[in-house]
N, C-alpha and C positions, 0 to 999 in steps of 0.2 A: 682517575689516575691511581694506579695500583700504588701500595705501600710498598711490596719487594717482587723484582723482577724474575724470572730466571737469568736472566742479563746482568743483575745486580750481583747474582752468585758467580759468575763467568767472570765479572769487572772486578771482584772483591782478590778471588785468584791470583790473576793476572798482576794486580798492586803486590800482593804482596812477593809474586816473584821478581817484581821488578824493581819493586822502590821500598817492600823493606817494612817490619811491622813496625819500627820508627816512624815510615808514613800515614801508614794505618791507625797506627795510636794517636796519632795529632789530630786525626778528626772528633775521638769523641772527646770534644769539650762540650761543657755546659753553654757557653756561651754562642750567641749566635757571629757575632763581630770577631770572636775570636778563632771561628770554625774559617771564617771569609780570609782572613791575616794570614793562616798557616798554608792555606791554598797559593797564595801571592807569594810565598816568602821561602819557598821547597826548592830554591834552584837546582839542588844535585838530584833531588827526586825526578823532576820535568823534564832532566837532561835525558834520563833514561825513556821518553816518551816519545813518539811519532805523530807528527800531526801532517795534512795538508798543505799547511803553509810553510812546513821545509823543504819540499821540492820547487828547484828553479823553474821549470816550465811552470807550475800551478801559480806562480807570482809572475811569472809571465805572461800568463793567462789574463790575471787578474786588471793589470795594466792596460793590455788591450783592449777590456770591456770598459774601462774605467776613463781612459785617456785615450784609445784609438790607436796608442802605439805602444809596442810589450816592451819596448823600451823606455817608455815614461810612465814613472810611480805617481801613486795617487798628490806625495806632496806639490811632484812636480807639477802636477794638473793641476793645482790649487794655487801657485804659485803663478801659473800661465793666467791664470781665469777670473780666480775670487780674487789676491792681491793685485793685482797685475794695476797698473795707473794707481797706486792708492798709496799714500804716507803715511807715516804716523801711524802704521798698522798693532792695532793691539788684540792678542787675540788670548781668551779664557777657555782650559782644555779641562772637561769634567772627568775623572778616573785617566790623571796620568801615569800611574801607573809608576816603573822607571824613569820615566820622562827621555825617550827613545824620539815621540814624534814632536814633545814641546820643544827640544833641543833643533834638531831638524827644520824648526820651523822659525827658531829664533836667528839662525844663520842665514833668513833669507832677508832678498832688496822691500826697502819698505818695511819691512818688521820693528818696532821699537820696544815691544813690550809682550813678552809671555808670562800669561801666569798659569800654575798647571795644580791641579787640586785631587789630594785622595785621601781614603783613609787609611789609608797602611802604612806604621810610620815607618817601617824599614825602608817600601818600596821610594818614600819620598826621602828619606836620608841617602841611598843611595843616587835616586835623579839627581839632587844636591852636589854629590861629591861629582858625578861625572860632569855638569856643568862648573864647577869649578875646574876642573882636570881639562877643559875646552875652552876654558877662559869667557866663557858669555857672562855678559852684568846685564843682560836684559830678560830674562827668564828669574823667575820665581817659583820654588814649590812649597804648597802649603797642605797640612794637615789638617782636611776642614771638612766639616757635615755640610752638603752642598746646599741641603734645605736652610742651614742656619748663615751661609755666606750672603753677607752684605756689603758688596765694594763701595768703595767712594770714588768708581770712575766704571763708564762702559765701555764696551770691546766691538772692534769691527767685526769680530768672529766666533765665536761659540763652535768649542768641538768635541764630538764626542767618537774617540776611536778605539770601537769594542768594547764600551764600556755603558752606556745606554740600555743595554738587555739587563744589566746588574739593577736596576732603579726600578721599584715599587710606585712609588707617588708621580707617575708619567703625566697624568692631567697638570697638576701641580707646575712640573717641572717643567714641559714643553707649551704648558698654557701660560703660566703668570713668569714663573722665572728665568727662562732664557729670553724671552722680549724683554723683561725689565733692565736684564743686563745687555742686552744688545745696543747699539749706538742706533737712530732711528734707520740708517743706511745698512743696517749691519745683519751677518746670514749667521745662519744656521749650518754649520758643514757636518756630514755623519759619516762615518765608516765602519759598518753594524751588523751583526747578526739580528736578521728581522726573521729566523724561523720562528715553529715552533714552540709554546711558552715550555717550559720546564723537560723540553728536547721530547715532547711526545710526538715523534715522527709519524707521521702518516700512514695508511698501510700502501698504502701504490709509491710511498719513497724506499720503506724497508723491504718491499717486494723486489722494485728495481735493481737496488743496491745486492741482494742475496744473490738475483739472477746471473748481475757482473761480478759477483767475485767469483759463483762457480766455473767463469771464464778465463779465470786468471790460470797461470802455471802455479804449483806450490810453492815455486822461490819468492816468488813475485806475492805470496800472500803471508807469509811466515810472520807471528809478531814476534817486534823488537824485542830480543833479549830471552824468547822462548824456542823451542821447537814447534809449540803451537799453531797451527793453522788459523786463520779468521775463516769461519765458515757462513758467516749471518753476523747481522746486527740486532739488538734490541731495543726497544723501549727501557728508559730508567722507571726504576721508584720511587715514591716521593721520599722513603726516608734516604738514598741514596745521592738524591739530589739533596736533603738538607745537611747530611752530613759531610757532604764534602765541601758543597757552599753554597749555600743556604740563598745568595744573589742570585746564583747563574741562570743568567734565562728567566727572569721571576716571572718577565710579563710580554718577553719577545714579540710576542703574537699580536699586541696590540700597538708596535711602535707604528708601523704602516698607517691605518687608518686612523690614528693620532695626527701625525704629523702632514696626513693631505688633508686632513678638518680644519689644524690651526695655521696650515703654514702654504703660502705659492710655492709651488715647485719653481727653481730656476734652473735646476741640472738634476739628474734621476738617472742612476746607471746600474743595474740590478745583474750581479757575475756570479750567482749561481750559486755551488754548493751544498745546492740538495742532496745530488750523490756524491759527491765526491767530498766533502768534507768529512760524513757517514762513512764513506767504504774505505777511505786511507789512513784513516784513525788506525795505529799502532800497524801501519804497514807501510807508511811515507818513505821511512828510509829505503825499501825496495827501488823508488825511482829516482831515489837520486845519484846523478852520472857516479859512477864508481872509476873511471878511465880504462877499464875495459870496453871496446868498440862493440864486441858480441853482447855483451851484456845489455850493454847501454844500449844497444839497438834495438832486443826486442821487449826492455820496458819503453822506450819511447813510444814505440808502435802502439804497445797496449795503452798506453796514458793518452796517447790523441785518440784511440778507441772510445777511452772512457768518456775524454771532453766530450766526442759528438753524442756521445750516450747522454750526457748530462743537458747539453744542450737542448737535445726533443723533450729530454723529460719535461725541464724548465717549459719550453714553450707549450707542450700541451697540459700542463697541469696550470698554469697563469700567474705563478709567482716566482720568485729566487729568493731562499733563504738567508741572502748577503747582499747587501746595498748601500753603493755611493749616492749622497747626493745633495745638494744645497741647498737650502731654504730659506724665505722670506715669512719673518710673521704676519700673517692676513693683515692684522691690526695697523701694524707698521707700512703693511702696503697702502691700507687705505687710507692713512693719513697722509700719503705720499704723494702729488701728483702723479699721472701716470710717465709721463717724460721723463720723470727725477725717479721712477719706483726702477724702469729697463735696466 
């Protein structure tokens, strides 16, 4: 892994016309916990940002690999499937973040107890306030080193949403510490960036991704907030990946074959994102519906273009860089009869 990109000089740009050498300056801190905190806690800086997941079709995409209908979100699926007959539901959320999906999850039938764990103590004062502002007493957020948490009670659920790619000690974590805290019936649910470790993209993803952008019209690829065109994507480098956060991605590459070592698959739903999380980065805003009918017609065209683009890519290369899916610890299965493990 190279130490600086030429992509790192193009990204370095781009930040500062967009978010400010206010944002620039907060990355170099000495500290590495403190380089991770400023990332989570930029909210006017991100605003100015495009990702993937602000276009309504690409979450509607997302649903229907996930759940089979682009109308039902992942919670919803989790709620049909993993809760579904179950009381007294307790479930423990590792990197919540806001606590966006521990709230979400506390409002459901069956639910009695959330508790949602991170280290940024803003991002956790704030899930705080907003679960108070929703009135829930069954949700908890806690500021806590996930390797040093020791409850006095297990969870029928263990979850990790996007936050799983941030964690170094994965043997650790997926071997000894989520069985330990799981109830002996109790799964593993993930919602995860499994590319890639430290975003070193492939060359047949950046190949693909370069080909569909020079397909696009120039409105359709302009980034947010520049004149600039996206012409190509890069590989980062390593100091670029530490300096901005030093988690992201540490060990991506290895959740996959971790987690079919220690754990039964009971659900496995693998929605892609190899190109299209790549090629719409700082260009998202182009598709989404504007309420012009011309406009909005021929990015739609182009965006179902891209799905089936991404689609072949996904199936002939044999992975997806983004995965739902539900697990059982081995260990836990086999102490289980098999009638009582179904």
């Amino acid at each position: 892994m190279a130490l600086i990109t030429l992509g790192d000089v193009a990204d370095l740009r781009y930040k500062l016309l967009t978010r400010g050498w206010d944002y620039v300056a907060g990355k170099l801190r000495w500290r590495r916990s403190d380089r991770v905190r400023a990332t989570y806690t930029e909210d006017a800086a991100r605003a100015n940002v495009s990702f993937w997941w602000d276009v309504p079709a690409v979450q509607q995409r997302w649903n229907e690999k996930i759940s089979g209908d682009p109308a039902v979100g992942y919670h919803d699926h989790v709620e049909r499937t993993v809760l579904r007959g179950r009381d007294d539901v307790r479930i423990l959320s590792l990197g919540c973040g806001r606590g966006g999906n521990e709230r979400n999850f506390a409002g459901r039938p069956g639910v009695s107890r959330v508790v949602g764990l991170d280290l940024v103590e803003a991002c956790v004062a704030d899930a705080r306030r907003a679960a108070d502002d929703e009135g829930l007493r069954n949700v908890e957020f806690l500021v806590q080193d996930m390797e040093a948490y020791e409850p006095d009670e297990r969870f029928d659920v263990v979850l990790f949403n996007m936050s799983l790619h941030h964690f170094r000690p994965l043997e650790r974590l997926l071997g000894e510490l989520v069985p330990r805290w799981l109830r002996s019936d109790g799964v593993l649910v993930v919602n995860e960036f499994v590319g890639p470790t430290r975003w070193q993209w492939t060359r047949s993803q950046m190949a693909c991704v370069d080909e569909l952008l020079a397909t696009l019209p120039d409105h359709l690829r302009r980034r947010r907030g520049t004149n600039s065109l996206k012409r190509r994507v890069h590989r980062p480098g390593l100091l670029r990946m530490l300096m901005n956060d030093p988690s992201e991605s540490v060990r991506s590459g290895d959740i996959m074959p971790l987690l079919h070592r220690d754990y039964e698959i009971v659900e496995e739903r693998p929605y892609g994102g190899n190109v299209l999380a790549l090629l719409l980065t700082d260009i998202a805003h182009a598709f989404v519906p504007t309420g012009d009918p011309s406009l909005d017609s021929e990015s739609a065209e182009h965006l179902h273009r891209l799905f089936d683009e991404e689609d072949r890519f996904v199936e002939r290369e044999g992975r997806s860089d983004y995965v739902f899916g539900v697990y059982r610890p081995r260990a836990a299965v086999e102490a289980v009869p098999r009638s009582e493990a179904a």
